[in-house]
C-alpha positions as CSV (number, residue, x, y, z in Angstrom):
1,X,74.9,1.1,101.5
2,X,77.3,2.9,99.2
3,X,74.5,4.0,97.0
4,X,72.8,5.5,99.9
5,X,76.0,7.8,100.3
6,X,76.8,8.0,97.3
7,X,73.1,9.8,97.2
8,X,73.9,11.4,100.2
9,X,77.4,13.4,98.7
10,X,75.5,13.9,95.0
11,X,73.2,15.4,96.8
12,X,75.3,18.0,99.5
13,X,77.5,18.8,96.1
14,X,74.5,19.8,94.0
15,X,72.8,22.0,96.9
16,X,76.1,23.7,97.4
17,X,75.6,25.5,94.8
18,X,72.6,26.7,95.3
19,X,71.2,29.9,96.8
20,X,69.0,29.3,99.9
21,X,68.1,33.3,100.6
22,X,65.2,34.7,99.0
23,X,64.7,38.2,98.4
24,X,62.1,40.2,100.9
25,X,59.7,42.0,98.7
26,X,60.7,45.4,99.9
27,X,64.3,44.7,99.7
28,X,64.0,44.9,95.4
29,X,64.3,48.4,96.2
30,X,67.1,48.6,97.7
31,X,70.2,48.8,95.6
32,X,74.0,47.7,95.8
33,X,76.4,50.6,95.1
34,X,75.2,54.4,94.5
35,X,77.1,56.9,91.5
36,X,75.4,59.9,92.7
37,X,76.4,62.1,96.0
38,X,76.4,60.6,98.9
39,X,76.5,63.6,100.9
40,X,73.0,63.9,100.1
41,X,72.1,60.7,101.8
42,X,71.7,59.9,105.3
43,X,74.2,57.3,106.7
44,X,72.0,54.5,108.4
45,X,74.7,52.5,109.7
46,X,76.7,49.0,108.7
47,X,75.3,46.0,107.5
48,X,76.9,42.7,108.3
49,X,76.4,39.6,106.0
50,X,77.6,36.3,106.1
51,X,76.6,33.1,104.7
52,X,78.5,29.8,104.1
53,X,81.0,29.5,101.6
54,X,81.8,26.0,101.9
55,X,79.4,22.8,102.7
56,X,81.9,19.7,102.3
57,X,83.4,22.0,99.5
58,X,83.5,25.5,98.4
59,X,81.0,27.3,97.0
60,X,80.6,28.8,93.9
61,X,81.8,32.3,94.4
62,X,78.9,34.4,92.0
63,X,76.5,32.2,93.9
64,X,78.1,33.2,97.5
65,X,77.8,36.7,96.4
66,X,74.6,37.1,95.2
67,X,73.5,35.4,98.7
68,X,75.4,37.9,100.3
69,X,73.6,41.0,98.7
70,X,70.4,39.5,99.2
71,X,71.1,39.0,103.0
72,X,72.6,42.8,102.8
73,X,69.6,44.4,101.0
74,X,66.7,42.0,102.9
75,X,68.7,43.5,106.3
76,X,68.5,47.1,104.6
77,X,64.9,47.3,103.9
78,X,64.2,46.4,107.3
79,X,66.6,49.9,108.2
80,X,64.6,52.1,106.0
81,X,67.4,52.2,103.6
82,X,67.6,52.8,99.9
83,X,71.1,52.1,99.1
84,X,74.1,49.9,99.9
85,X,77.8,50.4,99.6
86,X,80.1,47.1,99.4
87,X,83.3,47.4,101.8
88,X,85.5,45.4,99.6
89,X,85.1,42.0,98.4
90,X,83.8,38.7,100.2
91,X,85.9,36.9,102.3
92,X,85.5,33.2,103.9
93,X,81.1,34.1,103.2
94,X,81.2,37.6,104.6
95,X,81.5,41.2,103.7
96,X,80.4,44.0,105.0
97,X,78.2,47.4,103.2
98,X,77.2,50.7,104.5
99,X,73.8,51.4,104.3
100,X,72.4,54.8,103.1
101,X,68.7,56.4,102.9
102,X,68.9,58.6,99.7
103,X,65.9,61.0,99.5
104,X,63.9,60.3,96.1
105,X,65.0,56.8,95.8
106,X,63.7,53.6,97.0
């Protein structure tokens, strides 16, 4: 029996780690922060993401992160838009990003 949960724990600890979003093929072209003018983009709106940050533990923050722009740029595509801007940093699995339609780009 305790090999069975013992399996059971190994198991939750490795897949915490792990990323479980994959990225939409029109989503590659949307990208995470913009250095040009954004005046010249249209303002679509604001993107919510969240994802969990801890299963029995937390997660590894990078791996958190990257979920969290892949949820933000699949969710972007599906506006139209080309470009995302990050409101701050994650907390507890969610952050928030403006999304923008820059003409030209993606």
């Amino acid at each position: 029996m305790w090999k069975g949960i013992r399996t059971v724990v190994i198991t939750t600890l490795v897949a915490s780690g792990c990323t479980w979003v994959d990225l939409e093929p029109d989503a590659k072209q949307v990208q995470i922060g913009y250095a040009g003018d954004l005046a010249q983009c249209e303002r679509i709106g604001v993107i919510n993401a969240n994802t969990k940050a801890r299963v029995v533990m937390a997660r590894d923050e990078a791996k958190v992160q990257e979920e969290l722009y892949t949820l933000a740029r699949n969710n972007a595509a599906d506006l139209g838009a080309t470009n995302l801007v990050q409101h701050g940093r994650p907390k507890d699995g969610e952050q928030s990003f403006t999304a923008y339609r820059c003409a030209g780009l993606g």
